[in-house]
C-alpha positions in Angstrom: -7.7 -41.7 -26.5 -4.7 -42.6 -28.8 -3.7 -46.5 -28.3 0.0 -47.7 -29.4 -1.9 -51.4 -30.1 1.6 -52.7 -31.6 2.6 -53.8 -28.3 -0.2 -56.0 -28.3 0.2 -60.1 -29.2 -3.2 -60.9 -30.1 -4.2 -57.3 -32.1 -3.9 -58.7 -35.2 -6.9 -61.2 -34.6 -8.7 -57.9 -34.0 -11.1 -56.7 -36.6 -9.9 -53.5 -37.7 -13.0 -52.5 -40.3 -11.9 -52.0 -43.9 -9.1 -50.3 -45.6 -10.0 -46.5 -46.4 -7.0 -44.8 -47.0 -3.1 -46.0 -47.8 -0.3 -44.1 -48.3 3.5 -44.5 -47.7 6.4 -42.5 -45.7 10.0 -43.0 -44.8 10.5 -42.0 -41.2 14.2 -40.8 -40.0 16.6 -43.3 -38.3 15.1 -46.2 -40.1 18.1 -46.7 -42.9 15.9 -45.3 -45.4 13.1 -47.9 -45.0 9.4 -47.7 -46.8 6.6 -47.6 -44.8 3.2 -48.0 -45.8 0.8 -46.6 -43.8 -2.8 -48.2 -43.8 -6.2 -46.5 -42.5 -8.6 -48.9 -40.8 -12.3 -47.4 -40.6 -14.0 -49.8 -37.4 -17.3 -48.4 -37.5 -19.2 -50.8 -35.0 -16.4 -50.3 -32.2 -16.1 -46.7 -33.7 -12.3 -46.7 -33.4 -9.8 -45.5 -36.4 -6.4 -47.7 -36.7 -3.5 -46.2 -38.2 -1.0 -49.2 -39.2 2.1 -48.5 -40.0 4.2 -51.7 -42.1 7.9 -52.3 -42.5 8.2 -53.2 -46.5 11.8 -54.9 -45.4 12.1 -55.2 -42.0 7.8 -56.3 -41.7 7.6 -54.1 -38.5 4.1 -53.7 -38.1 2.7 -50.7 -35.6 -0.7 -49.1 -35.2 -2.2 -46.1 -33.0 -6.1 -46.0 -32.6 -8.2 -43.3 -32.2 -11.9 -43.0 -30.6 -13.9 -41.0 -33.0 -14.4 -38.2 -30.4 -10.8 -38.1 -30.0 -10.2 -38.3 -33.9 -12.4 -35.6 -34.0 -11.1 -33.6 -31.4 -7.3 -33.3 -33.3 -9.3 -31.3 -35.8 -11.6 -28.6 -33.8 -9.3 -25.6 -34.4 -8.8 -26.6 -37.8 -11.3 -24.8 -40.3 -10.6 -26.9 -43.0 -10.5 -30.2 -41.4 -13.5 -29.2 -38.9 -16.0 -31.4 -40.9 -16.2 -34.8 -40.6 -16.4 -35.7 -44.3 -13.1 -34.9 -45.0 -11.7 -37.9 -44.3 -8.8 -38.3 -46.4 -7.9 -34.7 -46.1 -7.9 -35.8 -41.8 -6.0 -39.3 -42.4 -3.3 -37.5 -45.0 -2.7 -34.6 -41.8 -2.3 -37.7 -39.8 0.1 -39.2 -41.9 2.2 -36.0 -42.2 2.6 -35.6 -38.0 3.1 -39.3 -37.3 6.8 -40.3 -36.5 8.6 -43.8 -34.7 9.5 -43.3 -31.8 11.7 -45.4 -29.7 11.2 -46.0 -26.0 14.0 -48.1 -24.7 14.5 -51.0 -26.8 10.5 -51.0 -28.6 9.2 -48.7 -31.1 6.1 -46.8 -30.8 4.2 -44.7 -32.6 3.4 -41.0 -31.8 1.5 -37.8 -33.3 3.6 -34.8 -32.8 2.2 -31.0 -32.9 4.2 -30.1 -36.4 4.6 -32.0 -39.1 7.6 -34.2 -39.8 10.8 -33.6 -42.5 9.7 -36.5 -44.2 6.5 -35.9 -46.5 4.4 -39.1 -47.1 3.8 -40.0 -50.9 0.1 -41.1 -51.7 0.4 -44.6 -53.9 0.3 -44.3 -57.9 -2.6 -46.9 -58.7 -2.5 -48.1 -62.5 -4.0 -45.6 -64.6 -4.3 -48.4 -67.7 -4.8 -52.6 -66.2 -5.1 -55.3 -68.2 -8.1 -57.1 -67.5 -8.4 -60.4 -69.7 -11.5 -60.3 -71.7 -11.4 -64.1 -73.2 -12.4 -67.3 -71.8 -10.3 -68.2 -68.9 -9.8 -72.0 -67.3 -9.9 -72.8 -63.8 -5.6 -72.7 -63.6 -5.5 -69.2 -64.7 -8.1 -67.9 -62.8 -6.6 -69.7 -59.8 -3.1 -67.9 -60.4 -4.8 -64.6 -60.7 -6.2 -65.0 -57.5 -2.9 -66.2 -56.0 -1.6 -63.4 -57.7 -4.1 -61.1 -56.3 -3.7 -62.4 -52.7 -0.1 -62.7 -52.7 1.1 -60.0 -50.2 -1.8 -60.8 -47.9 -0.8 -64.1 -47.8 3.0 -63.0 -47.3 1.7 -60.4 -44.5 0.4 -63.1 -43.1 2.7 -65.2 -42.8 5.3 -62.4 -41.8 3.2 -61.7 -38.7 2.8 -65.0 -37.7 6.7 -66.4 -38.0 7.2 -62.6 -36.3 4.6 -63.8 -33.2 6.3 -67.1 -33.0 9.4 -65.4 -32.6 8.1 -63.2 -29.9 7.2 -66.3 -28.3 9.7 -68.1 -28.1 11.7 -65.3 -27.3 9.3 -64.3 -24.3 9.2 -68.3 -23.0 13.3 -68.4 -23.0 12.9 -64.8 -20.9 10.5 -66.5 -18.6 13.1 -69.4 -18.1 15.9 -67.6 -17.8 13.7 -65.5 -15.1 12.7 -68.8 -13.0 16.9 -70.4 -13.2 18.4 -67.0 -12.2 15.6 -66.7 -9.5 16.9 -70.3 -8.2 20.3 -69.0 -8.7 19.7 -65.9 -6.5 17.4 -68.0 -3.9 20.6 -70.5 -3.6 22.9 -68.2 -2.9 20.6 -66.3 -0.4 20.3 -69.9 1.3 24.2 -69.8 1.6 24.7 -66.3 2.8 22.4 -66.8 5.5 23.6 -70.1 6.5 27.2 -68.4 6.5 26.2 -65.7 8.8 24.2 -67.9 11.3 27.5 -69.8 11.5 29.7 -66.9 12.0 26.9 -64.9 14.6 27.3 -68.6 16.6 31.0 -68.3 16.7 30.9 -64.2 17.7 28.4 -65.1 19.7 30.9 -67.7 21.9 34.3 -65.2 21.3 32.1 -62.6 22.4 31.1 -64.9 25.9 34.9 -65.6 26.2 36.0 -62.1 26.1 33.7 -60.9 28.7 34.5 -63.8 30.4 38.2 -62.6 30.8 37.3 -59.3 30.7 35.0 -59.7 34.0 38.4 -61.4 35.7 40.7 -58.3 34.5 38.1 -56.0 36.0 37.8 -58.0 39.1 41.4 -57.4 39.7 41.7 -54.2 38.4 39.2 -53.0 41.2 40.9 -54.9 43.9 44.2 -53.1 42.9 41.8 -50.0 42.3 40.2 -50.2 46.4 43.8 -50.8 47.4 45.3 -47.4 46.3 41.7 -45.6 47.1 42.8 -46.8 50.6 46.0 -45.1 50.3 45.1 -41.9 48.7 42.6 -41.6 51.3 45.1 -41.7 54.1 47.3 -38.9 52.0 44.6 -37.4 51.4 43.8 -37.2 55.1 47.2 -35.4 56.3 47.4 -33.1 53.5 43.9 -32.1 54.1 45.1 -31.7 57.8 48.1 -29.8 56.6 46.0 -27.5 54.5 43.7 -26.6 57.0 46.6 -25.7 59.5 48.3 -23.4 56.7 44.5 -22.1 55.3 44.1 -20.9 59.4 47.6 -19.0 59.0 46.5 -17.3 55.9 42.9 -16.4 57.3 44.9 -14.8 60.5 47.7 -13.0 58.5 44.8 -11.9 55.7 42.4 -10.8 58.9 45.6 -8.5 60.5 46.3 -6.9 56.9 42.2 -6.1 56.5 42.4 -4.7 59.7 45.2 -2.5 59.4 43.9 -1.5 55.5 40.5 -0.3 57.4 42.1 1.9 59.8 44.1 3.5 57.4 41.0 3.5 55.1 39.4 5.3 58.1 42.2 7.8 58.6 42.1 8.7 54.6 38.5 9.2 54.8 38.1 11.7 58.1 40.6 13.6 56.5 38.9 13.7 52.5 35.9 14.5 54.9 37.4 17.2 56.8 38.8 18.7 53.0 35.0 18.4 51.4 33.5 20.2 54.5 36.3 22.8 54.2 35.4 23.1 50.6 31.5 22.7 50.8 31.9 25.9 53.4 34.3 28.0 50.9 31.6 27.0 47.9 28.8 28.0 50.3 30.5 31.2 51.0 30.8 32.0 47.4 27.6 30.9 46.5 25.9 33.0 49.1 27.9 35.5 47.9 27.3 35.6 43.7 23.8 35.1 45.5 23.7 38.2 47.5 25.0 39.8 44.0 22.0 38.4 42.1 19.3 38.7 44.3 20.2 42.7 44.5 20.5 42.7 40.7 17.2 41.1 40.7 16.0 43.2 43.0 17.1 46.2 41.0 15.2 44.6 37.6 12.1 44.3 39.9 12.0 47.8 41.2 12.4 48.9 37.3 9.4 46.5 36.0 7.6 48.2 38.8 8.2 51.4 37.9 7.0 50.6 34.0 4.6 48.8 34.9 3.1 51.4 37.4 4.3 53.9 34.7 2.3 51.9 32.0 -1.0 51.7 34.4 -0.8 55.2 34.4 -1.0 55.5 31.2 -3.6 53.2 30.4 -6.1 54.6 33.3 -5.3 58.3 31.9 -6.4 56.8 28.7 -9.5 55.0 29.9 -10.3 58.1 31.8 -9.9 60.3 28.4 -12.2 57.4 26.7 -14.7 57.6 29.4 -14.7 61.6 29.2 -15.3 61.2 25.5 -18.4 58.7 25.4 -20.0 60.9 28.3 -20.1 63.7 26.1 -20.8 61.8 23.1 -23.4 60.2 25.0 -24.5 63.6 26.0 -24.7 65.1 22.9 -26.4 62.6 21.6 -29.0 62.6 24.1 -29.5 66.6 23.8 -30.2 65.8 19.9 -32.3 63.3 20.5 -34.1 65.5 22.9 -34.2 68.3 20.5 -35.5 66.3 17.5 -38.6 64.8 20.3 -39.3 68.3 20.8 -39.1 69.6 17.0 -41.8 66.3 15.8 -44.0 65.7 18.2 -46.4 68.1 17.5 -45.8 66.5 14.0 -46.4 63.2 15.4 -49.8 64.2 17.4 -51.4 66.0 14.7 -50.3 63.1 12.1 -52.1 61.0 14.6 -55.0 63.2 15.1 -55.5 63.0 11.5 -54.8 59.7 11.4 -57.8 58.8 13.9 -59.6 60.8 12.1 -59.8 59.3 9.1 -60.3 56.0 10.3 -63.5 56.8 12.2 -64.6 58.5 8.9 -63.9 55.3 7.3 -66.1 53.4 10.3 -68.8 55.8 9.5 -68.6 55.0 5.9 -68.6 51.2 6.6 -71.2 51.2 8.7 -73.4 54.0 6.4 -73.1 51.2 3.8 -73.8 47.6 5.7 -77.1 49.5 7.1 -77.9 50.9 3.4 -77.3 47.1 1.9 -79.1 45.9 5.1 -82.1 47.3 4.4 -82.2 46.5 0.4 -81.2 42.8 1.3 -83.4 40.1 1.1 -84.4 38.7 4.5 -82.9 35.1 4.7 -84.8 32.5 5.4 -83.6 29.9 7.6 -84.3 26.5 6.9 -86.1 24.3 9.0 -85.8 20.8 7.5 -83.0 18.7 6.7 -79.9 17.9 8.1 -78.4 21.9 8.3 -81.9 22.6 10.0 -81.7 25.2 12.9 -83.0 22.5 15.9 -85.1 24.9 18.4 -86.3 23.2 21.3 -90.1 23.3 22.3 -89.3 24.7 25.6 -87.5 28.0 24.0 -90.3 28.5 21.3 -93.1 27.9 23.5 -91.5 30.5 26.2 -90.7 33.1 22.9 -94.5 33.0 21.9 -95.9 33.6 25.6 -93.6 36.6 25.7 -94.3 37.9 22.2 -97.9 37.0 23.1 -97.4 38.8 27.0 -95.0 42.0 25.7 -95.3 42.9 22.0 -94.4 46.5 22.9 -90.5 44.8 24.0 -89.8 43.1 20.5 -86.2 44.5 19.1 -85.6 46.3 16.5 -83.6 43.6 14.1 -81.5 46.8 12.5 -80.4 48.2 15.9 -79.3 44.8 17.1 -77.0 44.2 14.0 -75.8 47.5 14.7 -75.0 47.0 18.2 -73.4 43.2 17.1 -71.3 45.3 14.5 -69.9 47.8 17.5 -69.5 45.1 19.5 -67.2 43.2 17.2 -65.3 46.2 16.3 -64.9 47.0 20.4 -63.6 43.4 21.0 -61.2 43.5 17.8 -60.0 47.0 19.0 -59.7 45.6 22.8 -57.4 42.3 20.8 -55.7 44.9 19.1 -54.5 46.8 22.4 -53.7 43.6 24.1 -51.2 42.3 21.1 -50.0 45.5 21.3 -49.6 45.5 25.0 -48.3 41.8 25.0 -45.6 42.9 22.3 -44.5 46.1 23.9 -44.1 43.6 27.2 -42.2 41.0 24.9 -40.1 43.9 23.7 -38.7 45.4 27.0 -38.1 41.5 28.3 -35.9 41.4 25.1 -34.3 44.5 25.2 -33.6 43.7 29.2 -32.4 40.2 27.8 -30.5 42.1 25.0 -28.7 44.2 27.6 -27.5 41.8 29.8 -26.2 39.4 27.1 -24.3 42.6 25.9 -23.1 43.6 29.4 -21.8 39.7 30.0 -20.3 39.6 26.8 -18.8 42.5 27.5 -17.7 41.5 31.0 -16.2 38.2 29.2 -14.3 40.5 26.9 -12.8 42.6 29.2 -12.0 40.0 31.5 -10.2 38.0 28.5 -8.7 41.0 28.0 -7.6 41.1 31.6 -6.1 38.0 30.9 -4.5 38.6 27.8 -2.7 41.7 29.6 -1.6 39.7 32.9 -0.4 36.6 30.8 1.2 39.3 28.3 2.8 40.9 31.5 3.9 37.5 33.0 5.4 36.5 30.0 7.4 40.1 29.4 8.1 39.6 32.8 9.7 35.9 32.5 11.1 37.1 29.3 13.3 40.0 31.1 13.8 37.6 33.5 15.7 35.1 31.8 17.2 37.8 29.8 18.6 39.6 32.9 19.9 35.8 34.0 21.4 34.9 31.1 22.9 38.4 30.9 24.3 38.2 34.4 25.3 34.4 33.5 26.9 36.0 30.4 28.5 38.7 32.5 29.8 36.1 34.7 31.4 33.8 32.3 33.0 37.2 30.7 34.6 37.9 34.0 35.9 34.5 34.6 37.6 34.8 30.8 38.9 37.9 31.3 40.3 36.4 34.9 41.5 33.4 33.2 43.1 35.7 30.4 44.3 37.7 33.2 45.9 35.3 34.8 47.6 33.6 31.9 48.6 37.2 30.4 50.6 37.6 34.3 52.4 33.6 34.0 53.4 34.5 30.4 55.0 37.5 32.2 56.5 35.6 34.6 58.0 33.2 32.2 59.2 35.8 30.1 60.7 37.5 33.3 62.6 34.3 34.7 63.6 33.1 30.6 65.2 36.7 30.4 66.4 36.5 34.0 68.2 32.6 32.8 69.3 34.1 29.7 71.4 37.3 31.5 72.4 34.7 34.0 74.2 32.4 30.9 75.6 35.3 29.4 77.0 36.2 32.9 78.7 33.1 33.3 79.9 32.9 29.6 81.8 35.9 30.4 82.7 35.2 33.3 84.2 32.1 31.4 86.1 34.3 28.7 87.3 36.5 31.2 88.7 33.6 33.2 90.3 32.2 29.9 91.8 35.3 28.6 93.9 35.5 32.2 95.0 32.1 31.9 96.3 32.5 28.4 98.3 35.9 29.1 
């Protein structure tokens, strides 16, 4: 964090660390005054001081740094990243720092860019004259002096410049505490002042109400005396008021009554007007009516006719359909009887031949199992371990007694096997019959299933179609309806134009008849004028 430490009194006694870097600038709005600007390098408090010094006015300002701030000017700066580039950091320091004055003090302050005025680095003595002889104690002692001079005069400069600023703050502080007295004194005075004039308001303001309370006092007594007498005027005009108000209300009751009964009269006789005309409309409304309900009656009797002329039709049709699929039906059924007759004496002698062969191909089987039957080696069953046949005693013991009792009843092995053989073949025939059986079952359950899906959808169709027709005949129907209305509604409103015309053709004729009438009448009497003239002159 950057510190303006110019403002402080005491930061000269500060250690600042050694000088490290100098250089000198001339900042604008200082009449051309050199500054030399000094680099302090505090490593135990890790701070860096910039001081910046007057040469003729002795100003003396400084900005400090915290090395992490310092550091932080320069970490978008490639060139200046690395610490160890000191001077190169304290000489981009010295281009960007400018004076800046905040009310009556000067400050210091970095700015982003650097400033018009470039600073000049310091032109040490390439060549110095260093005295190689013997010197005495005087001479060394004015070298020194020499040496230390504008330390000395830096020095002192600071401290006549802080005893200045002293002063100058104690005659503040003074002039502070009088004008405070000053101000408190004449506080004092004010308030005493306006405690002074609230006690007099206060005693005007007692006075006033004082009188005030006596001018109301007889202001009310004056005040009850005329409410006395307004109320008594009051009193007859009110009387007076009431008498004329009961006038009015009888003279205003007699003009109601008379407006009602006239009222009355007016509205028997509009009444007996809209009855006569509510009968005259009724008359002619019965009558246009009468007109349409035989028109409508008429367009009835012709839908019926088409319609009845269109069902007709339609069953003549249907009949000539019907007449068609009998005979296709027919003729269908006489080829199919025909082609029955033509192949199935194909079909029995296919199946002749068919069983045929397959009881050759039994014998042929069973030629073979008994020829491999008797070249096979008997097995032998095993009678220890766990896939042992188990016998029980009972059944061996009772097969030896009756081997022992009836050798003569042993079975043949070979005649068994065959009869095992023909027995399987029966039951898988038998199977084969009932799947068959089963399926031809399944088959006329699905055709009976088949046929009354097909019948239903059928029905459905025909009665959609049903539908479709009456809603198709209802809507023909309200469509020749509303034609035949609006036609007689047209016809209607043509008749009442041509009426209209009619009529308005005949008052044209009229007036045309009484104009020409006028006009024969003028030139009558224009004559008749002449003529009357003419004698008087001759």
């Amino acid at each position: 964090m950057a510190v303006a430490a110019g403002m402080e009194d005491n930061y000269a006694e500060k250690d600042k660390g050694p000088l490290v870097y100098q250089e000198s600038k001339q900042f604008a709005g200082n009449q051309g005054e050199l500054f030399l600007i000094n680099v302090f390098d505090d490593t135990e408090e890790s701070v860096v001081t910039f001081e910046v010094y007057g040469m003729d006015s002795q100003d003396e300002l400084h900005l400090r740094y915290k090395y992490h701030d310092f550091d932080g000017l320069f970490r978008f700066n490639a060139e200046l990243m690395n610490p160890n580039r000191k001077e190169g950091r304290f000489h981009w320091v010295a281009e960007r720092i400018s004076i800046v004055n905040i009310g009556k003090q000067k400050v210091l302050k970095l700015v982003p860019e650097p400033t018009d005025e470039l600073p000049m680095l310091p032109v040490y003595e390439t060549v110095r004259k260093i005295p190689t002889g013997r010197m005495d104690l005087r001479e060394r002692q004015r070298l020194r002096e020499a040496m230390d001079k504008l330390d000395n005069l830096r020095k002192a400069n600071i401290k006549k410049k802080r005893q200045a600023g002293r002063e100058k703050f104690l005659r503040h502080i003074k002039w502070l505490r009088a004008e405070e007295l000053r101000l408190q004194k004449e506080q004092e005075d004010k308030l005493a002042a306006e405690r002074k004039l609230r006690v007099e308001l206060k005693e005007a303001a007692a006075k006033d109400n004082e009188e005030q309370e006596k001018i109301e006092k007889e202001r009310q007594r004056l005040r009850n005396k005329h409410v006395d007498i307004k109320e008594e005027r009051t009193e007859e005009q009110d009387a007076e008021d009431y008498r004329q108000l009961r006038a009015r209300w009888k003279m205003r009751d007699a003009e109601k009554s008379k407006a009602i009964a006239e009222a009355n009269i007016r509205k028997e006789k509009d009444d007996a007007e809209r009855r006569h005309q509510d009968e005259l409309n009724r008359e002619h409304a019965e009558e246009i009516q009468n007109k349409r309900q035989s028109m409508w009656d008429a367009r009835n009797a012709r839908v019926e006719r088409k319609n009845a002329m269109w069902l007709r039709h339609v069953l003549e049709v249907k009949a000539d359909q019907l007449r068609s699929a009998k005979m296709r039906r027919e003729r269908n059924d006489e080829f199919l009887r025909i082609l029955h007759d033509l192949r199935q004496p194909l079909f029995e002698q296919q199946l002749k031949r068919t069983k045929e062969r397959l009881e050759v191909v039994e014998a042929v089987q069973k030629m073979s199992h008994a020829y491999h039957e008797k070249r096979a080696i008997p097995k032998k069953d095993k009678t220890k371990g766990k896939n042992a046949k188990h016998e029980t005693k009972a059944a061996t013991a009772k097969d030896g007694k009756k081997s022992k009792k009836d050798p003569k009843t042993a079975v043949d092995p070979k005649a068994a096997e065959t009869d095992r053989v023909l027995d399987a073949v029966e039951a898988k025939m038998q199977a084969e019959i009932a799947e068959l059986n089963r399926r031809a079952r399944l088959q006329k359950t699905r055709e009976k299933r088949i046929k009354a899906l097909k019948d239903a959808r059928e029905k459905k169709v025909n009665d959609h179609m049903a539908e479709v027709r009456e809603s198709f005949r209802k809507k023909l129907s309200l469509k020749e309806q509303k034609a035949n209305e609006r036609r007689i509604i047209q016809n209607q409103k043509a008749a009442e134009r041509q009426a209209t015309e009619d009529k308005r053709n005949r008052d044209l004729e009229r007036l045309q008849r009484v104009r020409a009438e006028n006009i024969q009448k003028k030139e009558r009497e224009r004559l008749a004028r002449m003529a009357a003239m003419a004698v008087k002159v001759s």
